[in-house]
N, CA, C and O atoms as a GROMACS GRO file, in nm:
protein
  316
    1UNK      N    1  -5.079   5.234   3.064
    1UNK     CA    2  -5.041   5.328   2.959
    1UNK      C    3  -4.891   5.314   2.935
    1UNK      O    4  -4.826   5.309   3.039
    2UNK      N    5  -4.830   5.309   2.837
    2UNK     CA    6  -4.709   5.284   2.805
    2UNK      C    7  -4.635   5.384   2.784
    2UNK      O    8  -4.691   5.476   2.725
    3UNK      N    9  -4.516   5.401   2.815
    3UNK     CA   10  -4.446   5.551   2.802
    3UNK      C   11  -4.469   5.633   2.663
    3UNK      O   12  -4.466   5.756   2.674
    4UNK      N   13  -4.493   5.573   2.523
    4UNK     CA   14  -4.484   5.621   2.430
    4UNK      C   15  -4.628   5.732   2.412
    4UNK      O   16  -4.646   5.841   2.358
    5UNK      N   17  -4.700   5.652   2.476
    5UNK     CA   18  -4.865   5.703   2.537
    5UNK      C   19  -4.879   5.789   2.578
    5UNK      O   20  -4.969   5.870   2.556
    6UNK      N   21  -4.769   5.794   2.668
    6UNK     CA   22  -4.792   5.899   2.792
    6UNK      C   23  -4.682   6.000   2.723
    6UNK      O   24  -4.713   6.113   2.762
    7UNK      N   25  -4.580   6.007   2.648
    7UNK     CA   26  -4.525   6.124   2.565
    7UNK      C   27  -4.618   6.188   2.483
    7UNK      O   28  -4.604   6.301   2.436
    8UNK      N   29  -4.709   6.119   2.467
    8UNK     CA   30  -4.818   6.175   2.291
    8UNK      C   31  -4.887   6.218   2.368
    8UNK      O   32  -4.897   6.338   2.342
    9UNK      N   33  -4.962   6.187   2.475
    9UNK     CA   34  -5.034   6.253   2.558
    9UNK      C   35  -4.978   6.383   2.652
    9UNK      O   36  -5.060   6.459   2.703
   10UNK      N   37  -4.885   6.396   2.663
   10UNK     CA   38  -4.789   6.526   2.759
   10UNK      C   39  -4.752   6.618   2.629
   10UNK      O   40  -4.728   6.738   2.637
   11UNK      N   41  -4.751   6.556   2.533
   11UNK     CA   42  -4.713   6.661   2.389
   11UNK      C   43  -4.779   6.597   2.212
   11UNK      O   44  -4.711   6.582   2.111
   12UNK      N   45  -4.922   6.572   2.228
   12UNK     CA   46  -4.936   6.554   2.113
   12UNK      C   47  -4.887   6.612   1.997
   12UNK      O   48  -4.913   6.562   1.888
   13UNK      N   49  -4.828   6.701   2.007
   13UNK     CA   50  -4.784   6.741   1.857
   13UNK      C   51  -4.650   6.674   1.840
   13UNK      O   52  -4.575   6.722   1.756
   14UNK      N   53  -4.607   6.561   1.916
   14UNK     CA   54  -4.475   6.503   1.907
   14UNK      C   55  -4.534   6.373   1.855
   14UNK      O   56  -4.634   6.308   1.884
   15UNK      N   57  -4.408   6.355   1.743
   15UNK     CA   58  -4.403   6.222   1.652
   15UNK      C   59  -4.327   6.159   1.638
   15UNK      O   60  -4.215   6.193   1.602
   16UNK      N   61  -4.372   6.028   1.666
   16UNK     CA   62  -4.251   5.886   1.679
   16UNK      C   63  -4.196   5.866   1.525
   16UNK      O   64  -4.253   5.896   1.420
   17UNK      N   65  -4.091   5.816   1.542
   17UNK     CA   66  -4.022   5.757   1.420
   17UNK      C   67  -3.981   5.560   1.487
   17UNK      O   68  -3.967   5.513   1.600
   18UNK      N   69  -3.978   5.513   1.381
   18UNK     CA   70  -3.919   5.374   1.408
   18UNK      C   71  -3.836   5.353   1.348
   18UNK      O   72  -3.853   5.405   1.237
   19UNK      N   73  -3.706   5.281   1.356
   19UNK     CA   74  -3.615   5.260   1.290
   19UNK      C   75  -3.586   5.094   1.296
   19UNK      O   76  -3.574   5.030   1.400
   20UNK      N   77  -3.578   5.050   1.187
   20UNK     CA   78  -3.508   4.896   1.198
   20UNK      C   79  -3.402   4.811   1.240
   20UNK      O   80  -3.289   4.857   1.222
   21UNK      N   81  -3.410   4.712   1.285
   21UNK     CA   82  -3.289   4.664   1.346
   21UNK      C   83  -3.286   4.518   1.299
   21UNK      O   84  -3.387   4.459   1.259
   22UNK      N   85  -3.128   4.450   1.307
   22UNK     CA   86  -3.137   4.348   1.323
   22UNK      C   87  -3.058   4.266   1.395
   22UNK      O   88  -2.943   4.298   1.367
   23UNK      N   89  -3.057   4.170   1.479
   23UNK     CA   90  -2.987   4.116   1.587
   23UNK      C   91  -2.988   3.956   1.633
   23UNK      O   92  -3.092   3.893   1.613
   24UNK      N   93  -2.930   3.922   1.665
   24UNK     CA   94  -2.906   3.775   1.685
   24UNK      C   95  -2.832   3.796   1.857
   24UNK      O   96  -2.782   3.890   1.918
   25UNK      N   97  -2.858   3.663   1.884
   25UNK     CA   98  -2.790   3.595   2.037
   25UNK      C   99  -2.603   3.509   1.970
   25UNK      O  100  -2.571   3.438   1.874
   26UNK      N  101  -2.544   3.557   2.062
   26UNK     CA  102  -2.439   3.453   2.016
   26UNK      C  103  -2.444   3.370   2.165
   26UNK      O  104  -2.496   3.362   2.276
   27UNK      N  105  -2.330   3.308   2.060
   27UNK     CA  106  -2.344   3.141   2.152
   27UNK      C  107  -2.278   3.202   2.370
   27UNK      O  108  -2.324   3.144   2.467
   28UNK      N  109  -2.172   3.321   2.383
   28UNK     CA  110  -2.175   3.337   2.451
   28UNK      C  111  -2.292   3.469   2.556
   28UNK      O  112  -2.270   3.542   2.653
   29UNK      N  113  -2.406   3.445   2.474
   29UNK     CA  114  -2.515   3.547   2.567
   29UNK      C  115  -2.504   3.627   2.517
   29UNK      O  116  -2.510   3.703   2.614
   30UNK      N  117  -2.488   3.697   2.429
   30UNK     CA  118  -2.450   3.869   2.403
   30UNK      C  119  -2.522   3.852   2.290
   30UNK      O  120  -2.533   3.764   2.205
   31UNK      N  121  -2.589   4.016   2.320
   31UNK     CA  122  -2.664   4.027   2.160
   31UNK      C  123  -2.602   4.103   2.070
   31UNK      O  124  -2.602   4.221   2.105
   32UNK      N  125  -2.535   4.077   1.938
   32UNK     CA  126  -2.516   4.221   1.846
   32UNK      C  127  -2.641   4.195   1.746
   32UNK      O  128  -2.721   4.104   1.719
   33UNK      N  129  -2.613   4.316   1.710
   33UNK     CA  130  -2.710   4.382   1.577
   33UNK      C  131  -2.678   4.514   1.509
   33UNK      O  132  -2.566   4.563   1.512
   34UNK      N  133  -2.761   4.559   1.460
   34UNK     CA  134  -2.716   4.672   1.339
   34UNK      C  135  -2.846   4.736   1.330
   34UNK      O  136  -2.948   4.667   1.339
   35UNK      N  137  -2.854   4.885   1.308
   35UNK     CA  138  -2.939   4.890   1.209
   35UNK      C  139  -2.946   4.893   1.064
   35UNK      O  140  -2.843   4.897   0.996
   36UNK      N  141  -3.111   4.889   0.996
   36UNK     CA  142  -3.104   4.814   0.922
   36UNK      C  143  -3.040   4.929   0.811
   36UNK      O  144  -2.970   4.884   0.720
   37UNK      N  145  -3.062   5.075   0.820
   37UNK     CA  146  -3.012   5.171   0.721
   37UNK      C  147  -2.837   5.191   0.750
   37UNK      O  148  -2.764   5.263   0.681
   38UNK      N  149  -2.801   5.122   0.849
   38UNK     CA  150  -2.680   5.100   0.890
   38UNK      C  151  -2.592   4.980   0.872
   38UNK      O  152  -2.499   4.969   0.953
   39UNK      N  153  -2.606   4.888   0.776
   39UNK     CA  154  -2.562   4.792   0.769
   39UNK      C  155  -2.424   4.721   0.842
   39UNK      O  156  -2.422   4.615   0.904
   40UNK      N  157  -2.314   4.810   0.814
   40UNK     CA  158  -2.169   4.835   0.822
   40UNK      C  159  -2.114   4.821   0.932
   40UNK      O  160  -2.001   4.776   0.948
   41UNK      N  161  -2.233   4.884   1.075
   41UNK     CA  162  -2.209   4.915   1.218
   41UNK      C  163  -2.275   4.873   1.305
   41UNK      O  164  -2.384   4.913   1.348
   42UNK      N  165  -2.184   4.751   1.351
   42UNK     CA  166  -2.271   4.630   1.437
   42UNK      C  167  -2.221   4.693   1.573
   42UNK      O  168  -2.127   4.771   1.589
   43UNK      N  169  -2.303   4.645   1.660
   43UNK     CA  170  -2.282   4.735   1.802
   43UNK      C  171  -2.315   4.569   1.872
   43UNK      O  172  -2.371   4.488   1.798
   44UNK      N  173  -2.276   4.527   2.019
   44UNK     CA  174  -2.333   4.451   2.076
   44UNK      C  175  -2.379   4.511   2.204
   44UNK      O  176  -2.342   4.622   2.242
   45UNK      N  177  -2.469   4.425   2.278
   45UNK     CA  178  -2.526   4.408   2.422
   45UNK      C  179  -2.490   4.332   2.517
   45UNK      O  180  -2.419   4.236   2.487
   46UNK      N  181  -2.520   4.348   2.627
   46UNK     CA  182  -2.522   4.220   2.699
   46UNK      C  183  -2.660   4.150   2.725
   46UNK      O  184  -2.661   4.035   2.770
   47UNK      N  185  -2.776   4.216   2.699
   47UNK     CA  186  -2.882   4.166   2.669
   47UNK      C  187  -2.944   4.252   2.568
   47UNK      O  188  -2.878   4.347   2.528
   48UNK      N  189  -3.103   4.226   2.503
   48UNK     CA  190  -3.168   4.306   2.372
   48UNK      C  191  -3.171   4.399   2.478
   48UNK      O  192  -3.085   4.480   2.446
   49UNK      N  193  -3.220   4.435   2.587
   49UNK     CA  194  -3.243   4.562   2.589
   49UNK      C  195  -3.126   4.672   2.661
   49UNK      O  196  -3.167   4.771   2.721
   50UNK      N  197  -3.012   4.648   2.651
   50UNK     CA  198  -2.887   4.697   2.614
   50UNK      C  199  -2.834   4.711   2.458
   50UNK      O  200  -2.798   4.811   2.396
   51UNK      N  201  -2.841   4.586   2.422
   51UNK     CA  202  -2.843   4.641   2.248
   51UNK      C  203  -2.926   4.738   2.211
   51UNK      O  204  -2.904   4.807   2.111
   52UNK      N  205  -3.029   4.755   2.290
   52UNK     CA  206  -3.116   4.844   2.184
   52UNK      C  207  -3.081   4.991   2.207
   52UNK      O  208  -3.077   5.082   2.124
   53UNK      N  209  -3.056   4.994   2.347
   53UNK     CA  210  -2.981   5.134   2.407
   53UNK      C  211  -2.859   5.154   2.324
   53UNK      O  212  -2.839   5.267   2.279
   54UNK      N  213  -2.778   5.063   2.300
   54UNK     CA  214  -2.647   5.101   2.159
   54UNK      C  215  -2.698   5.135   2.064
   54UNK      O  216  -2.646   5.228   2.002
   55UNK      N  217  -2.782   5.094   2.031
   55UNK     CA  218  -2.834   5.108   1.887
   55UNK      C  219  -2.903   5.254   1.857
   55UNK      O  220  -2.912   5.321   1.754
   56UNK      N  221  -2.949   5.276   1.997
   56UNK     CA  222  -2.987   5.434   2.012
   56UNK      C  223  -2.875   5.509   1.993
   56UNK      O  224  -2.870   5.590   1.900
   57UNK      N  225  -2.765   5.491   2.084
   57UNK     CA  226  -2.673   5.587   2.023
   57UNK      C  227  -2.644   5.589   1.939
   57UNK      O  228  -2.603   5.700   1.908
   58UNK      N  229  -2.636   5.473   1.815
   58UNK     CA  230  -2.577   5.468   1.690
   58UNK      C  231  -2.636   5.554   1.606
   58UNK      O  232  -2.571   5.618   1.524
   59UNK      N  233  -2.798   5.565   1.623
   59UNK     CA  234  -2.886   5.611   1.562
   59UNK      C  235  -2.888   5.745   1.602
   59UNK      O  236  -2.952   5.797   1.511
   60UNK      N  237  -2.846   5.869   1.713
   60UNK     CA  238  -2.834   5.952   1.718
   60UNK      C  239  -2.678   6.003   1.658
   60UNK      O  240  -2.636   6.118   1.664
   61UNK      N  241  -2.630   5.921   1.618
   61UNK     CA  242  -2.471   5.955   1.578
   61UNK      C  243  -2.445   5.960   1.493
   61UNK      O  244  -2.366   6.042   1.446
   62UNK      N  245  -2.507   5.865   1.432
   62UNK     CA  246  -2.571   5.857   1.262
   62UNK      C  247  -2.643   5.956   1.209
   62UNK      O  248  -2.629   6.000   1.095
   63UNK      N  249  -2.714   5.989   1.283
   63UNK     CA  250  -2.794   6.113   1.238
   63UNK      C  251  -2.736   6.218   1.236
   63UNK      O  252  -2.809   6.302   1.185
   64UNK      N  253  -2.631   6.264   1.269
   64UNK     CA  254  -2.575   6.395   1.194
   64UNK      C  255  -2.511   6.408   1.095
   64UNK      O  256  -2.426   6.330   1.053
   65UNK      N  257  -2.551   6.526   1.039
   65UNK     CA  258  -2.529   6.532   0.879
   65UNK      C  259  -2.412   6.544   0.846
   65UNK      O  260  -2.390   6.508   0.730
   66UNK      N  261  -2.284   6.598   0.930
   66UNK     CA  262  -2.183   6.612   0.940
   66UNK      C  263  -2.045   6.471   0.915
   66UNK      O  264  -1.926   6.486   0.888
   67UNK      N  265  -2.098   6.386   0.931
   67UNK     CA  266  -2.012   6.253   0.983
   67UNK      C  267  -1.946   6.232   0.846
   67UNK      O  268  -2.033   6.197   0.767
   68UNK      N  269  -1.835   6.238   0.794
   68UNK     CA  270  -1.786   6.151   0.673
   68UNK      C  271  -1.763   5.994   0.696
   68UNK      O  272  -1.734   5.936   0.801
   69UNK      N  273  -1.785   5.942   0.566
   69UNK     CA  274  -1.805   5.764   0.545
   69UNK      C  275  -1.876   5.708   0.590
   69UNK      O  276  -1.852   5.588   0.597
   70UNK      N  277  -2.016   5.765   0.655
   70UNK     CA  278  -2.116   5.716   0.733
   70UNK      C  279  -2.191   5.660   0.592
   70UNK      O  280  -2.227   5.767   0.543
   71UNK      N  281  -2.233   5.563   0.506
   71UNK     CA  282  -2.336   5.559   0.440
   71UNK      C  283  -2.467   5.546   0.451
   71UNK      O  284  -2.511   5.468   0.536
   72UNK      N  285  -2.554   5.619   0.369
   72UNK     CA  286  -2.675   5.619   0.419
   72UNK      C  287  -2.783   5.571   0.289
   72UNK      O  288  -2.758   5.604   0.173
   73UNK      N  289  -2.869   5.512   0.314
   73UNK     CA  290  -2.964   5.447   0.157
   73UNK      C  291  -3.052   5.564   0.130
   73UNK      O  292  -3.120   5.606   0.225
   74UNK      N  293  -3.061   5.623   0.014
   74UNK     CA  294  -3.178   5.690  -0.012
   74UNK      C  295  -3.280   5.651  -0.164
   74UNK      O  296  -3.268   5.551  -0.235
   75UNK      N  297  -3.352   5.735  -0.176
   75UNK     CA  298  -3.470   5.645  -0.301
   75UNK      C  299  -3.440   5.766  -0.414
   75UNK      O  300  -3.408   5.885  -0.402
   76UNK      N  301  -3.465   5.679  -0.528
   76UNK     CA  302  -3.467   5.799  -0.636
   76UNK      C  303  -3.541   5.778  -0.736
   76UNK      O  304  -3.541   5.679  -0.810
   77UNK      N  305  -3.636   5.916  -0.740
   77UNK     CA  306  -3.774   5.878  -0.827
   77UNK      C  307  -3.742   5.916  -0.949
   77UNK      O  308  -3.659   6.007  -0.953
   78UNK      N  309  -3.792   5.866  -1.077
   78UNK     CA  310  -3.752   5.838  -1.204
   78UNK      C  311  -3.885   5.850  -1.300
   78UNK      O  312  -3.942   5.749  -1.342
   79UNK      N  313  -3.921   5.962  -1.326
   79UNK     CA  314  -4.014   6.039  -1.390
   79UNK      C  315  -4.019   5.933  -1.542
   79UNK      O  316  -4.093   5.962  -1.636
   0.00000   0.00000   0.00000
């Protein structure tokens, strides 16, 4: 059972979100990436699953509504 499993199961009324990323290896071992509603703010690792732990914080830091010059993409429907 995989942890995400075992959260939905300890609290089904809790719901995952996914967020996009994108990331590359450089030539000295280290991973950076971004997310993808984040273009602007590349974070690196020392491996993906250290990048991805940055990328968590980015994504909780990002998420407050408060932050000036943070840009964020939104959609706009056109009746």
């Amino acid at each position: 059972m995989t942890p995400a499993e075992r959260n939905t199961q300890n609290n089904p009324e809790r719901q995952f979100i996914s967020e996009l990323f994108t990331y590359w290896r450089e030539c000295d071992g280290h991973f950076l990436g971004y997310l993808n509603a984040y273009p602007d703010h590349w974070t690196q690792g020392d491996d993906l699953v250290d990048l991805k732990a940055q990328l968590l914080d980015l994504y909780h830091e990002f998420s407050k509504e408060d932050l000036p010059g943070i840009r964020k993409v939104g959609e706009l429907v056109v009746d």
